[in-house]
C-alpha positions as CSV (number, residue, x, y, z in Angstrom):
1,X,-50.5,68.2,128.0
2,X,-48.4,65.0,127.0
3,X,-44.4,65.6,127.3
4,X,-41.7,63.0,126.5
5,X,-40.9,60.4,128.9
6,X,-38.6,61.7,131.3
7,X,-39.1,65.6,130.4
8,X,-41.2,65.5,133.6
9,X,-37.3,64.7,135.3
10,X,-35.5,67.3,133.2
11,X,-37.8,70.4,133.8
12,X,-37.9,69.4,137.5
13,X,-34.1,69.8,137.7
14,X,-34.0,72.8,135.6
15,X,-36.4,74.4,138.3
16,X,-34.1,73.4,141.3
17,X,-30.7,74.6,139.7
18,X,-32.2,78.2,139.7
19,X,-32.3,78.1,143.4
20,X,-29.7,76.2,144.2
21,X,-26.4,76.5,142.0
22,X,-24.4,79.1,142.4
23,X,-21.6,80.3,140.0
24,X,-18.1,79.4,142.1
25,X,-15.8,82.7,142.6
26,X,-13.5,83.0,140.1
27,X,-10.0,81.6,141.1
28,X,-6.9,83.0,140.6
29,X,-3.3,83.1,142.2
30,X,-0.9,85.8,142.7
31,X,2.2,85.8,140.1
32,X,4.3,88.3,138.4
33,X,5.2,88.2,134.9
34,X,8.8,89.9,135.3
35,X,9.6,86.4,137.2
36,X,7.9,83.5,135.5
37,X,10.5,81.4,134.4
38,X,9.9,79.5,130.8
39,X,8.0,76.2,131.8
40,X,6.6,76.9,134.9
41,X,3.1,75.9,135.5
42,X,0.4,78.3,135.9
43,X,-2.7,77.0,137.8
44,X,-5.4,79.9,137.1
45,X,-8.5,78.3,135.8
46,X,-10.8,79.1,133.6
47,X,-14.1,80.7,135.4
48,X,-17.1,79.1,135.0
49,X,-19.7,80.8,132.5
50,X,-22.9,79.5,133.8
51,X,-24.9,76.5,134.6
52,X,-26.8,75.9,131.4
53,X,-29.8,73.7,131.3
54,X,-32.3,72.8,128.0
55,X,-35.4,71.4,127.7
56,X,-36.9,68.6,125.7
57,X,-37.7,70.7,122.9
58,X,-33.7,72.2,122.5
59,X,-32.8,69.0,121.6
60,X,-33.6,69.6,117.9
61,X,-32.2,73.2,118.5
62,X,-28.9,71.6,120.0
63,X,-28.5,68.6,117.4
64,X,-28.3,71.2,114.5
65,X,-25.7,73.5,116.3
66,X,-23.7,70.9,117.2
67,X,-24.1,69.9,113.1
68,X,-22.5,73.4,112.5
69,X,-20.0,73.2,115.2
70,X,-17.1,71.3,113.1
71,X,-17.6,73.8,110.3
72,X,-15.8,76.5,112.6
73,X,-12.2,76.6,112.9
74,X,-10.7,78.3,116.3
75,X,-7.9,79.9,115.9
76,X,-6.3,81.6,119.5
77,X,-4.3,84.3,118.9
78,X,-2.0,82.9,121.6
79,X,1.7,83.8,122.9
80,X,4.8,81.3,123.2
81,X,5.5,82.9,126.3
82,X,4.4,79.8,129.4
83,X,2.1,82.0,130.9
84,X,0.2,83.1,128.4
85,X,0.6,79.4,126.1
86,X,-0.9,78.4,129.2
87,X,-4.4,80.5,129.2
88,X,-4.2,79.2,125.4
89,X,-4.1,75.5,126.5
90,X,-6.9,76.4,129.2
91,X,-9.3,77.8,126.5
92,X,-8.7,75.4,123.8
93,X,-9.6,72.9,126.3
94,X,-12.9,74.9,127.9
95,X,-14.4,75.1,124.0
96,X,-13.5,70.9,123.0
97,X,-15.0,70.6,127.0
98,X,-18.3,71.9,125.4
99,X,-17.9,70.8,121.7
100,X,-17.8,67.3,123.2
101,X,-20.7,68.0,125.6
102,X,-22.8,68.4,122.8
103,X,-22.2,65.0,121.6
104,X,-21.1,66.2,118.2
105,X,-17.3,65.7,116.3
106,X,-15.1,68.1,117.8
107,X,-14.2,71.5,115.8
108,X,-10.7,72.1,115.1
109,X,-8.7,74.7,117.8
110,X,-5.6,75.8,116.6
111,X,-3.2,78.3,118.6
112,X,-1.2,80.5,116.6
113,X,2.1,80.7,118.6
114,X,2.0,76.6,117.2
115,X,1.6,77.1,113.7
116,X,5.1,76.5,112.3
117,X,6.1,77.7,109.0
118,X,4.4,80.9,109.4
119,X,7.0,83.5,109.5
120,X,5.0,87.0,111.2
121,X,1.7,84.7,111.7
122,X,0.7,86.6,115.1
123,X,0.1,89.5,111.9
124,X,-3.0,87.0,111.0
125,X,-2.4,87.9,106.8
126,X,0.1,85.0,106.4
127,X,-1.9,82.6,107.4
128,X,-4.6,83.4,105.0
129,X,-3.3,81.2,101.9
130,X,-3.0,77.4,104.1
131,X,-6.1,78.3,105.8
132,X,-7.8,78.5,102.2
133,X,-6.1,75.4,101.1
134,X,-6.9,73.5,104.6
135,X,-9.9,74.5,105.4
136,X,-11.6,76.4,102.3
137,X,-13.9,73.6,101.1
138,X,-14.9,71.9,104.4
139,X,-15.5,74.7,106.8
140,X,-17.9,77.6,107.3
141,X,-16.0,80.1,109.8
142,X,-12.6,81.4,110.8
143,X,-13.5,82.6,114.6
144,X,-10.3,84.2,115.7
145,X,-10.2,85.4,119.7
146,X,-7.6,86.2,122.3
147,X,-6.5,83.7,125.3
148,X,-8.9,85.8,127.4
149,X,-11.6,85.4,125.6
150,X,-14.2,83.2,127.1
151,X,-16.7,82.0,125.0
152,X,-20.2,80.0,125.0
153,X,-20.2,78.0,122.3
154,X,-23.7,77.0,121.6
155,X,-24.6,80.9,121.5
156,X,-21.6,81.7,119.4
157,X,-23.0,78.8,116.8
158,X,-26.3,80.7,117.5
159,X,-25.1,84.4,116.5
160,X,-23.2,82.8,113.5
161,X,-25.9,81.6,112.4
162,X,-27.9,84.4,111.6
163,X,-25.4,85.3,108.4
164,X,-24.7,83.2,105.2
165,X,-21.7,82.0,105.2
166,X,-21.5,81.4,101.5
167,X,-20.8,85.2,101.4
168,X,-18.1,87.1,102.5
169,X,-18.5,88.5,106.0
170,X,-16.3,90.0,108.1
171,X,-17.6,90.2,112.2
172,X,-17.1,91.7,115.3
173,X,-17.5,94.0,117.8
174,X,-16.8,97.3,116.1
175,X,-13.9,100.4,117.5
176,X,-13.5,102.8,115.6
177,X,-11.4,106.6,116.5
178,X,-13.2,109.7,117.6
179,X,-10.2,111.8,116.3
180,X,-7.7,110.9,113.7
181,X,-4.6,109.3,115.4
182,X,-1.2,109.2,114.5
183,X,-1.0,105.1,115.0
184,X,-3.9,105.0,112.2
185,X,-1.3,107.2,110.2
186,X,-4.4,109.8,110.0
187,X,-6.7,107.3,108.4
188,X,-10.3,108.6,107.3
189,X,-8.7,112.3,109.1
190,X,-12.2,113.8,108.2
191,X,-13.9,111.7,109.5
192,X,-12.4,108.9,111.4
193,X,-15.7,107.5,113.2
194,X,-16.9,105.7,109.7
195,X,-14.0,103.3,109.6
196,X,-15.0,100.3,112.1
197,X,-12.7,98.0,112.9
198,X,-12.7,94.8,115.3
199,X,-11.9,94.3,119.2
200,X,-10.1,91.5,118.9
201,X,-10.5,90.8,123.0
202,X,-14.6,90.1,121.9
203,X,-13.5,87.7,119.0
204,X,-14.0,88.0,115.4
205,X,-14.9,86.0,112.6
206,X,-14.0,85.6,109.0
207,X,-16.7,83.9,106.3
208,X,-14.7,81.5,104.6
209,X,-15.4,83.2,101.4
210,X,-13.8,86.1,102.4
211,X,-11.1,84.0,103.8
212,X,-10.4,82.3,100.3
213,X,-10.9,85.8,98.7
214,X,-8.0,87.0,100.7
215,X,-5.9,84.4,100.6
216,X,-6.3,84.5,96.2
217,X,-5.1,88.3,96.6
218,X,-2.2,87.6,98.7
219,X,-0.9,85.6,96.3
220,X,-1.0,87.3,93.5
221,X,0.1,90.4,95.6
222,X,2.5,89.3,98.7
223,X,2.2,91.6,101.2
224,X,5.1,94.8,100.7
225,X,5.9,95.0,104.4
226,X,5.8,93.3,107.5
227,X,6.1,96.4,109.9
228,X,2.8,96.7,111.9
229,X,1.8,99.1,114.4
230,X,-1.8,98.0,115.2
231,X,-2.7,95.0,114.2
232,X,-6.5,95.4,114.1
233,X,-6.6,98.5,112.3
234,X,-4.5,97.4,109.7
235,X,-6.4,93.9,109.1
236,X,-9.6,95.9,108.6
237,X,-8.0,98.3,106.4
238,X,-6.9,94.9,104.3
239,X,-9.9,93.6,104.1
240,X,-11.9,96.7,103.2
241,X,-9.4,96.8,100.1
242,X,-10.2,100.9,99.4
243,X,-14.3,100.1,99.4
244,X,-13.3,96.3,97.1
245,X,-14.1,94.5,100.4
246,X,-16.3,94.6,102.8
247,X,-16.7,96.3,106.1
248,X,-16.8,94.7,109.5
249,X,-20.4,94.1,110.8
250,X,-21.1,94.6,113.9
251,X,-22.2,91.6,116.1
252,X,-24.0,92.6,119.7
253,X,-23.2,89.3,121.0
254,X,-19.5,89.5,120.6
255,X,-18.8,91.4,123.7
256,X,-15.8,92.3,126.1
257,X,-17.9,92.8,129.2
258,X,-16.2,90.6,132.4
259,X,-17.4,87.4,132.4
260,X,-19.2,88.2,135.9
261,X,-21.3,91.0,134.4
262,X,-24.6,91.1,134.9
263,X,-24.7,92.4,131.4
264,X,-23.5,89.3,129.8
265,X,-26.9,87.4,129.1
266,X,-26.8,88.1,125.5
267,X,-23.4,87.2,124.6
268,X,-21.6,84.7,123.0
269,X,-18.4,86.1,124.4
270,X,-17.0,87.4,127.1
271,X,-13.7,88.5,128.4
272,X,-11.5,88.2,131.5
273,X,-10.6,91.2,133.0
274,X,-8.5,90.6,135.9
275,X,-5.1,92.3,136.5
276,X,-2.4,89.8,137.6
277,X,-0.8,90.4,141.2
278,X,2.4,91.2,139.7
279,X,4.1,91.6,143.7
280,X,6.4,94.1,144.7
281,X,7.5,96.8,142.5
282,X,10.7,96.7,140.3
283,X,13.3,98.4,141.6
284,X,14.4,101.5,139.8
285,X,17.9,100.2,139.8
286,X,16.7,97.4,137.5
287,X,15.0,99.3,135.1
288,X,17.3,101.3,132.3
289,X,15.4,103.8,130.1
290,X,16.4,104.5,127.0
291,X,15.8,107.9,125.2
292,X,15.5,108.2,121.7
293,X,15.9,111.3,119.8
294,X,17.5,113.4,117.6
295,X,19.9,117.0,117.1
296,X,17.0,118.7,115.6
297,X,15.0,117.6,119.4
298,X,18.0,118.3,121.5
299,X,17.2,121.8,122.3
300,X,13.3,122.2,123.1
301,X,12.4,118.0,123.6
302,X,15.3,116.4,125.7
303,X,15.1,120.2,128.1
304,X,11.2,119.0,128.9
305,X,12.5,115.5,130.2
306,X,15.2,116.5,132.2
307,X,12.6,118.7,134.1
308,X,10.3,116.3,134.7
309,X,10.4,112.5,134.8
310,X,14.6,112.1,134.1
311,X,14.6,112.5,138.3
312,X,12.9,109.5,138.6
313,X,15.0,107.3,136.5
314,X,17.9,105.6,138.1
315,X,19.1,104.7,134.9
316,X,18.9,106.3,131.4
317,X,20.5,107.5,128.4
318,X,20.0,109.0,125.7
319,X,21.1,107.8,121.9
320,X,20.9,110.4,118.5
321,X,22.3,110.5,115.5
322,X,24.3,113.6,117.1
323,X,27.1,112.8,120.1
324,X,26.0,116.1,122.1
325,X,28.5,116.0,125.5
326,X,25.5,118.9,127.2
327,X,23.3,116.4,127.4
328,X,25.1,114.0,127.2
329,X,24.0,111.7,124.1
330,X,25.3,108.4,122.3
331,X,25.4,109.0,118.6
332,X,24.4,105.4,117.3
333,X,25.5,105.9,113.8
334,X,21.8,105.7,112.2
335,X,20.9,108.9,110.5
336,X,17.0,110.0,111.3
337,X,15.1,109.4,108.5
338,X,11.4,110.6,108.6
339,X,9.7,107.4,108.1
340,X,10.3,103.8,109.3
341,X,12.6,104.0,112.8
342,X,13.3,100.3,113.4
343,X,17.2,101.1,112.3
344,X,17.6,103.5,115.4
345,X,15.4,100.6,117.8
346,X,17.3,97.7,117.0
347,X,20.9,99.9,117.1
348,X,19.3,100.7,121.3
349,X,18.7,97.0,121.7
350,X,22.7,95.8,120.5
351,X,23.9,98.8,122.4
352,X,22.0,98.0,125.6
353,X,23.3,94.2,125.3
354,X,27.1,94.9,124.4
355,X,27.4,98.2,125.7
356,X,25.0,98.5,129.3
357,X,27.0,98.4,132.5
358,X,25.9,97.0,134.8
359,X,23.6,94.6,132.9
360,X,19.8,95.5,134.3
361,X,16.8,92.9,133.7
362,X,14.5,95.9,132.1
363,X,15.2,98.3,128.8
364,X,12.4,100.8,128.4
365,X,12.6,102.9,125.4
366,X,10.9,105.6,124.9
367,X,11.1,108.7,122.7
368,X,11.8,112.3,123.3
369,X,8.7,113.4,123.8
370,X,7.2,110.7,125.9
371,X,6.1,111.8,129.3
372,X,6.0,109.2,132.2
């Protein structure tokens, strides 16, 4: 059997990586996140997927991907915060690292904490109209994913592949509740398993179809609110538009499985789950705890905390719209209301600024019927 010259070469190293690369451990260093100072530098690297090696015959395979590859735009759902703008950088860098190494013009990686002009764009539905106008006629895919994500390209062009991305599609790996939650405001109550929406720690993408779709509904109808709770839910509840839109389809090879999984064969993403070494405890001294309630609360809620975690705290206090000297409480001078309780939140935050004594470097808030 006749093979290309210098296939002979190829296959012959192919065969000697399986014995003799190994994956290197992943690195990381010991930090803590209460203490990282704006602008420090963060050296944890990016572990290493796998050693990859084609054939002769991927060549065609890999030509066409890498033809697809500039119709995706990245977007990292990324924090301003140096540590975590730093994992950003360090993906955005590991996908143009294997954009580039398949010889093809390099797809466009775009972290969202960057994106000026975008008032609430870590809420993903603002963006929607300039990505139409940017990238509506020249692109194929929206692939959103967190700074943890770690992804393989060439098997992400692979899975995207497999759908038409002149249709809308909306893709990832699929959640959904077992029981109606109070977060989901009681969403789909009778039965809450139906409603799928994404994991956004596996990636997800958006057809660009749907993406311009979205983008012509937002502005004919600006969005009403900007309060979210959970951000996932609520973007698939958007996009499902009451049955208008369509669901999210599930996609096998979007995955959340550690990156050093033996389980991780099929996927075109991973994710890195590793727990900083945050060091030595905070002091309880250092951490004030805020307790929100209310006088309807103060006489079965606030008698369950003082029996059981107010010990613990070396600091708290405890704000109403009722100044109750038993307890004792600070009457803020927001009425409870039954829906919406930002008023009460942000009233806690100027108090704890103008009002805390000594100053402490944590506020916890919590409400009255939070157990810790």
């Amino acid at each position: 059997m006749s093979r290309e010259p210098g296939c002979h070469r190829w296959l012959l190293f192919a065969a000697c990586a399986h014995l003799f690369f190994l994956l290197p451990p992943l690195r990381t260093r010991a930090f803590a996140l209460s203490v990282v100072p704006e602008g420090a530098e963060d050296e944890t690297e990016l572990p290493v997927l796998q050693v990859i090696s084609f054939n002769c015959q991927s060549r065609d395979i890999l030509e066409t991907l890498g033809d697809q590859l500039k119709e995706i735009v990245f977007i990292i759902q990324s924090q301003s915060n140096s540590f975590h703008s730093k994992r950003a950088e360090d993906l955005k860098r590991d996908i143009l690292k294997q954009a580039a190494d398949l010889g093809k013009e390099l797809p466009t990686v775009l972290l969202i904490h960057q994106m000026v002009g975008h008032e609430g764009a870590w809420t993903i539905l603002p963006l929607m109209r300039d990505l139409s106008v940017t990238y509506g006629k020249n692109s194929s895919w929206i692939f959103f994913c967190e700074e943890d994500t770690r992804i393989q390209v060439v098997k992400l062009l692979e899975t995207l592949g497999r759908f038409d991305g002149s249709k809308e599609w909306f893709l990832g790996k699929a959640l959904y509740d077992e029981e109606s939650t109070i977060i989901h405001h009681y969403a789909f109550a009778e039965n809450p398993t139906v409603f799928k929406f994404p994991d956004f720690a596996a990636g997800w993408a958006l057809s660009i179809p749907l993406v311009n779709k979205l983008a012509k509904k937002l502005k004919s109808e600006p969005l009403k609110s900007d309060f979210t709770i959970d951000l996932k839910h609520e973007i698939a509840l958007y996009i499902w538009q009451k049955g208008e839109g369509p669901h999210l389809t599930p996609v096998p090879e979007f995955c959340t499985d550690d990156v050093n999984s033996h389980k991780v064969d099929h996927c075109a993403t991973t994710f890195s789950n590793f727990l900083p070494l945050c060091g030595e405890p905070v002091k309880k001294e250092d951490v004030f705890v805020a307790v929100k309630t209310c006088q309807k609360f103060h006489g079965d809620r606030i008698p369950v905390v003082k029996q059981t975690w107010e010990r613990e705290a070396a600091l708290i206090e405890y704000y109403s719209d009722y100044a109750d000297i038993s307890i004792p409480t600070v009457d803020l001078g927001i009425p409870n209301t039954d829906r919406g309780h930002c008023g009460k939140t942000f009233a806690i935050l100027e108090w704890f600024l103008n009002h805390s004594s000594p100053r402490t470097p944590w506020l916890v808030v919590v409400d009255d019927d939070t157990l810790i």
